[in-house]
C-alpha positions in Angstrom: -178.5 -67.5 29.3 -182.2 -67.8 29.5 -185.3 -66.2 31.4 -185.7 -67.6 34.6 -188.8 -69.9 35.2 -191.3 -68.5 37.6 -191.2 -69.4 41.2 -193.5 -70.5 43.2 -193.1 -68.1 46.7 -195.0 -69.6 49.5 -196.2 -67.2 52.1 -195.9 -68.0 55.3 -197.4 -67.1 58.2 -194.9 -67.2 60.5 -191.3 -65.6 59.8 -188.1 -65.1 61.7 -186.7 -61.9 61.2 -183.5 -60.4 62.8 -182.7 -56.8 64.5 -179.5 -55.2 64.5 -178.6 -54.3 68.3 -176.2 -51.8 69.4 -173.4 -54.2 71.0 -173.1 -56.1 67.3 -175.9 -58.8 68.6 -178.9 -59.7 66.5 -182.0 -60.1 68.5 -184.2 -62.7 66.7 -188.2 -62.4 66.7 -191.2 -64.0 65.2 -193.3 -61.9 63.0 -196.9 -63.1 62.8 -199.4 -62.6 60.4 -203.2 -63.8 60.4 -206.6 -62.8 60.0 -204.7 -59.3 58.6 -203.4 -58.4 61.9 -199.2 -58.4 62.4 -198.3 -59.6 65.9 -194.6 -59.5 66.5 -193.0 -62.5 69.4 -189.8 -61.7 70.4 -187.8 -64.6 70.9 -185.0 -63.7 73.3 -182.8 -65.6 70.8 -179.5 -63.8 70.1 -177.2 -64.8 67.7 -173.4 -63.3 68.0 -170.8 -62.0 65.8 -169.1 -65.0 64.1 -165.2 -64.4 64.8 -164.8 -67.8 65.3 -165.7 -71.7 64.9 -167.6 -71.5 68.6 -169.7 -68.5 67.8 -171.5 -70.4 64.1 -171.8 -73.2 66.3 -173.9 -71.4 69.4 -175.3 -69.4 66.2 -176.6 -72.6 64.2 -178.2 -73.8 67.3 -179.9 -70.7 68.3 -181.2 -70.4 64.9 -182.5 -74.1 64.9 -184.4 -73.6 68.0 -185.9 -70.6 66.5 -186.9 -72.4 64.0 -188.4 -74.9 66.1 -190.4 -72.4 67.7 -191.4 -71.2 64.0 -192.7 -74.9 63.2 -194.9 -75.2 66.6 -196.4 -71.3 66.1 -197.4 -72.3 62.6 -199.1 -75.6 63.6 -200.4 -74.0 66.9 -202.2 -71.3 63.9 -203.7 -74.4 62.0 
């Protein structure tokens, strides 16, 4: 095996990060950084234990409309 090639990390202004909550839930929130200042945004997104095929599904939507939110924050920024 060989060295890995150097990648190229973009940093974003904008990322969605999770926190652990006390009934097994993950509260999602935005984490905003410009101008040197950290704002955090929380979402009110919650993504649930996945025991079974209905929970990834309710979790892969709530985590595509964080995302969306992500996408309008960092255009909103530019």
């Amino acid at each position: 095996m060989g060295r890995k090639k150097n990648e190229i990390n973009l940093k974003e202004p904008v990322r969605i990060r999770e926190k652990n909550l006390k009934d097994g839930n993950r509260s999602l929130y935005l984490d905003i950084y410009l101008n040197g200042a950290r704002k955090k945004e929380v979402l009110k997104l919650y993504l649930v234990p996945e025991v079974n095929a209905a929970a990834r599904l309710q979790n892969k939507n709530t985590w595509q409309l964080a995302e969306q939110i992500k996408a309008q924050r960092i255009l909103d920024i530019q």
